[in-house]
C-alpha positions in Angstrom: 2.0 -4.9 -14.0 -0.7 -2.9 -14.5 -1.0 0.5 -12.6 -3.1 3.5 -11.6 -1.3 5.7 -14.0 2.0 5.1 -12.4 0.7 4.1 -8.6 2.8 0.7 -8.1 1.1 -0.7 -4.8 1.5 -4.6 -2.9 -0.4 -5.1 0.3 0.9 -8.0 2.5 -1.0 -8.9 5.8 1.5 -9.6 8.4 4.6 -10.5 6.5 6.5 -13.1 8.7 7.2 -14.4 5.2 6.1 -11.7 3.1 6.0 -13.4 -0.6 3.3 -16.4 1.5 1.0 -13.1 2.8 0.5 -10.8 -0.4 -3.3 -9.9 0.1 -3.3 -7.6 -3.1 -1.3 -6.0 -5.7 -1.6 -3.6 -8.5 -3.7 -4.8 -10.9 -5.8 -7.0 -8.6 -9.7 -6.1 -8.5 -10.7 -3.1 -5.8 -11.4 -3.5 -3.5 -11.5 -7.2 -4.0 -11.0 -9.7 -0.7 -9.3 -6.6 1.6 -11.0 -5.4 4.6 -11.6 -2.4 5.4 -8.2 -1.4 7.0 -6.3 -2.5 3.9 -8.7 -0.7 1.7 -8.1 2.7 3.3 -4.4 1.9 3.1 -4.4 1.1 -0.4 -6.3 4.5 -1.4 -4.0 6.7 1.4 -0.5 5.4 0.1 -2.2 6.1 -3.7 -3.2 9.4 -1.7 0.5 10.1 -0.9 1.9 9.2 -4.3 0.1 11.6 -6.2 1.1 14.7 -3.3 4.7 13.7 -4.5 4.0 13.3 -7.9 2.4 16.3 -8.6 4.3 18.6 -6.1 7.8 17.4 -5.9 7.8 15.5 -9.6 8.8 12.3 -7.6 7.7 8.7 -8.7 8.1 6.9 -5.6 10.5 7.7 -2.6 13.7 6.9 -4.1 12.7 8.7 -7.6 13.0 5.5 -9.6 9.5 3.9 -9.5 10.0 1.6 -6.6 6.7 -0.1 -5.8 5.0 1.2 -2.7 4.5 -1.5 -0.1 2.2 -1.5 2.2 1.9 -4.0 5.8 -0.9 -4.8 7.7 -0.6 -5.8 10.9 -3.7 -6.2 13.3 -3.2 -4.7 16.3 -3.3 -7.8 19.0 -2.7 -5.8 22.1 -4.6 -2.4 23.4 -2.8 0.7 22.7 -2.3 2.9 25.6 -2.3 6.5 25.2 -1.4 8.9 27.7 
């Protein structure tokens, strides 16, 4: 897989089944077919990999490279704030 000097990211759009609803993975052209939501997500979770990289020397949560994966889920119903 090829990766942004270490980033490992997969983007899945409302994962009921999520290996049917990968929108884009590592490797796959930027910002390719993903709106504008998933586009921001993909650069914010890169965002938050580096923070941990280069402060805490961490790879990915669990310190062993696990791929960062990210859901997007359109909001359906109005969100009420109070």
């Amino acid at each position: 897989m090829s990766t942004r000097g270490g980033v490992q990211q997969t983007v899945y759009y409302d994962p009921a089944n999520p290996t049917e609803n990968r929108v884009w993975n590592e490797g796959d052209p930027f910002p390719g077919a993903l709106n504008q939501d998933q586009q921001q997500e993909v650069t914010g979770t890169g965002n938050a990999y580096w923070l941990f990289r280069d402060t805490f020397g961490r790879d990915s949560y669990d310190g062993a490279g696990h791929t960062m994966t990210t859901v997007n889920k359109p909001i359906t119903k109005p969100i009420t704030v109070f």
